[in-house]
N, C-alpha and C positions, 0 to 999 in steps of 0.2 A: 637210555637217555640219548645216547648217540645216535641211535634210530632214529629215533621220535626228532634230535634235532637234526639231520639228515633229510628229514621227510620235512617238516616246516622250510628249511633253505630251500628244496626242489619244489615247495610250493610256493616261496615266495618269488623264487627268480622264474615261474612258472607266471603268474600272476602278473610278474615286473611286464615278463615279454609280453604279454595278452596287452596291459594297459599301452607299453610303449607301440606295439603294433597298430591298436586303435588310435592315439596320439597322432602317428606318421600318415597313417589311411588317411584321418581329418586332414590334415597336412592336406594332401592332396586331393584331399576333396575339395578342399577350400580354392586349391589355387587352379582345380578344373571350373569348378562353379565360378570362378573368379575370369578365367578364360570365356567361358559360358557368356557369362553377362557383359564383357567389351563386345563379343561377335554378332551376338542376335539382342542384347538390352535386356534380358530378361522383363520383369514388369515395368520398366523404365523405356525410353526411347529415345535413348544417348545411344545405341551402338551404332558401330560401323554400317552393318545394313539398315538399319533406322534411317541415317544418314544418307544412305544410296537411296532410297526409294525414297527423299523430300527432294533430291535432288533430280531424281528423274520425272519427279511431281512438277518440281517447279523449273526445269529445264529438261525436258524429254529427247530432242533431238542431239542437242548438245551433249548429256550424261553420254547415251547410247552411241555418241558417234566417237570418244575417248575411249568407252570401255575398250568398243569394235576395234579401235586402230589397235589398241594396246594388247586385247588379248591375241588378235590376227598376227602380229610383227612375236610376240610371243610364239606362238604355235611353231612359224617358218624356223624362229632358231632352236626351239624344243625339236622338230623335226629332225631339221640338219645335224643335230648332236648327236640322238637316237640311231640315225640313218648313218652316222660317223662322213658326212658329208660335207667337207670341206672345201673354200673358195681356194685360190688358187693362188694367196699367200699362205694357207693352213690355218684359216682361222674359221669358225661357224657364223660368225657375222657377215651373213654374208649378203652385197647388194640387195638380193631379195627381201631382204629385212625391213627396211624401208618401204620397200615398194608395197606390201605387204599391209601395212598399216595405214599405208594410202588406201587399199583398196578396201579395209576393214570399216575408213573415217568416212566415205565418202561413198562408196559404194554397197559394202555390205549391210550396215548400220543403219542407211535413212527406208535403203526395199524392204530389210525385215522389219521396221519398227511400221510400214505402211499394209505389210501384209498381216502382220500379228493383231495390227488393231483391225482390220476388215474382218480379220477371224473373230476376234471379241466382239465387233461389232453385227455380227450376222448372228452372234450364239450369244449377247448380251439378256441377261435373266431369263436364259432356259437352262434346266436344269433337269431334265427328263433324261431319262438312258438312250433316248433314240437320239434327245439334242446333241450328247455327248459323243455317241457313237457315230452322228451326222460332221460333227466336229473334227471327228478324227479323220473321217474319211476325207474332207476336204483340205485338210491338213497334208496327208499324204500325197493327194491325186492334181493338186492345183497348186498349195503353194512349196512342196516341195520341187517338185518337176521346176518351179520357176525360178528359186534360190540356186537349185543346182547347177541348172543349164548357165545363169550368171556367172556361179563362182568357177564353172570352167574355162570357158570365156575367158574370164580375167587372170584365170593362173594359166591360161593358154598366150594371152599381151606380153603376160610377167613375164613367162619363160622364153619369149621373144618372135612368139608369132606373128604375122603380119600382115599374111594375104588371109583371105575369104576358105580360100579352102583349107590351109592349115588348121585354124580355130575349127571351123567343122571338122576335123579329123578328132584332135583332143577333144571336143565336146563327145562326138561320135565313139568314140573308143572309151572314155571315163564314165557317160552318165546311167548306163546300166549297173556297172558295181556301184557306183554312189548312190544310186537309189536304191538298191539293195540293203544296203547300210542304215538310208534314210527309214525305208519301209519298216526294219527289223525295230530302230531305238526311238523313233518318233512315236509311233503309236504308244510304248510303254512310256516316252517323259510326256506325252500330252496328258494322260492319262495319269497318272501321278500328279502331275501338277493339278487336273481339276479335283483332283481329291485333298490334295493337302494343302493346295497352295492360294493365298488371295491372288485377284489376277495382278495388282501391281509390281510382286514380285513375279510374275512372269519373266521378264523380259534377261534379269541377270540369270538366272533358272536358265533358261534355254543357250543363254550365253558361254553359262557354265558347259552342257551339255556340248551343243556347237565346237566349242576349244577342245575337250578331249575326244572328240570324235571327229575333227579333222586333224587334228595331231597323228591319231593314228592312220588317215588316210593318207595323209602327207608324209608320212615317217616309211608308211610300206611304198609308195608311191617313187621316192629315193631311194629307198634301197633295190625293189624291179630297176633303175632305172641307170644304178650304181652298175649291178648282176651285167644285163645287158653289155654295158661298154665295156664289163672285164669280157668278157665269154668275146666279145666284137673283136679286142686286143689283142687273147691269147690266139684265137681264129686265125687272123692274121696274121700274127707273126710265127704259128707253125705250118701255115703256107708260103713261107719263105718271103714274104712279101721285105720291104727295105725298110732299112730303120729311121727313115725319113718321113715315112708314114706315119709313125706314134708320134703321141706327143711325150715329152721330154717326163721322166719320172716326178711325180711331186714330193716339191721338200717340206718335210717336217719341223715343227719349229715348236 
């Protein structure tokens, strides 16, 4: 008897846990499915991206030119954080921050929202492997080259360039790795997106893309750039040079 009731208790507290484990899984089924359906609307067209794409329907330049400034001024401080790149109170907020989403509102946002539709508009209802792969190539080879050479340009103002030949030096020295870059993840999200994506969400898609792939450009680009003026420092000051030359240590705060 003590067996037999031994073995029903290890079968029920057996059974308890199976039921309470399925309970807890719904649990969180329910409140991933519940996640689910605020992000993408599930059969509905109450979500958030529901929301992005009436609004880029019904204000296209405007949506695009918020995202731009907002994810750009984004990236500069994701960067400076990453990069441990601090202004020179010790904080990551740094001037560029601003400048940054200037240049995302008004500069990034209204050329790519003009080249992405040229592109939709030259491959509008082809849908052949050659249109696609004609797509991509011109993706790569036209409007990449043209977004690039811009956003050097302009992170070449920001940084405080000023003459003719400066800006040419930073375009010159940056646009082969960043087309490297471009070459490698463009072809894979263009190509993803014609597969999976209607084109109206294009535009936050590439957006998406855009921000973590100049974050990391931006984040290495700080740190060379950090590397550099210790190695400059340390150079100098075991050639004896005066300590009037460095600048004053920074304080941490």
């Amino acid at each position: 008897m003590s067996v037999k009731f031994q073995k029903e208790v290890i079968r029920d507290t057996v059974v308890d846990g199976v039921t309470n484990g399925v309970t807890k899984f719904g649990k969180k089924e329910d409140l991933a499915h519940t996640v689910g359906e605020v992000l993408t609307g599930g059969k509905s067209n109450t979500s958030y991206l529901a929301a992005y794409i009436r609004q880029l329907q019904s204000n296209p330049l405007r949506t695009k030119m918020l995202t731009s400034g907002t994810l750009s001024a984004l990236q500069e401080f994701l960067a400076s954080w990453i990069a441990k790149d601090k202004s020179k109170h010790g904080h990551y907020l740094t001037p560029r921050v601003p400048k940054m989403a200037l240049y995302g509102a008004f500069v990034s946002a209204p050329l790519g929202s003009a080249l992405i539709n040229i592109l939709q508009w030259l491959f509008a209802g082809k849908t052949s492997l050659k249109a696609k792969i004609m797509q991509i190539l011109v993706s790569n080879l036209i409007i990449a080259p043209i977004q690039n050479t811009v956003y050097l340009t302009s992170m070449a103002i920001i940084a405080g360039a000023r003459t003719f030949h400066q800006i040419r030096a930073t375009v010159r020295a940056g646009f082969l790795p960043v087309m490297k870059v471009s070459w490698i993840t463009s072809p894979l999200a263009l190509a993803f997106a014609q597969k999976f994506l209607p084109e109206e969400t294009w535009v936050p898609f590439f957006n998406i893309v855009a921000f973590v792939i100049g974050t990391y450009i931006n984040a290495h680009t700080k740190k060379m750039r950090l590397a550099a003026v210790r190695r400059k420092y340390h150079g100098e000051r075991s050639s004896g040079g005066r300590s009037d030359d460095y600048p004053p240590p920074r304080r941490e705060y």
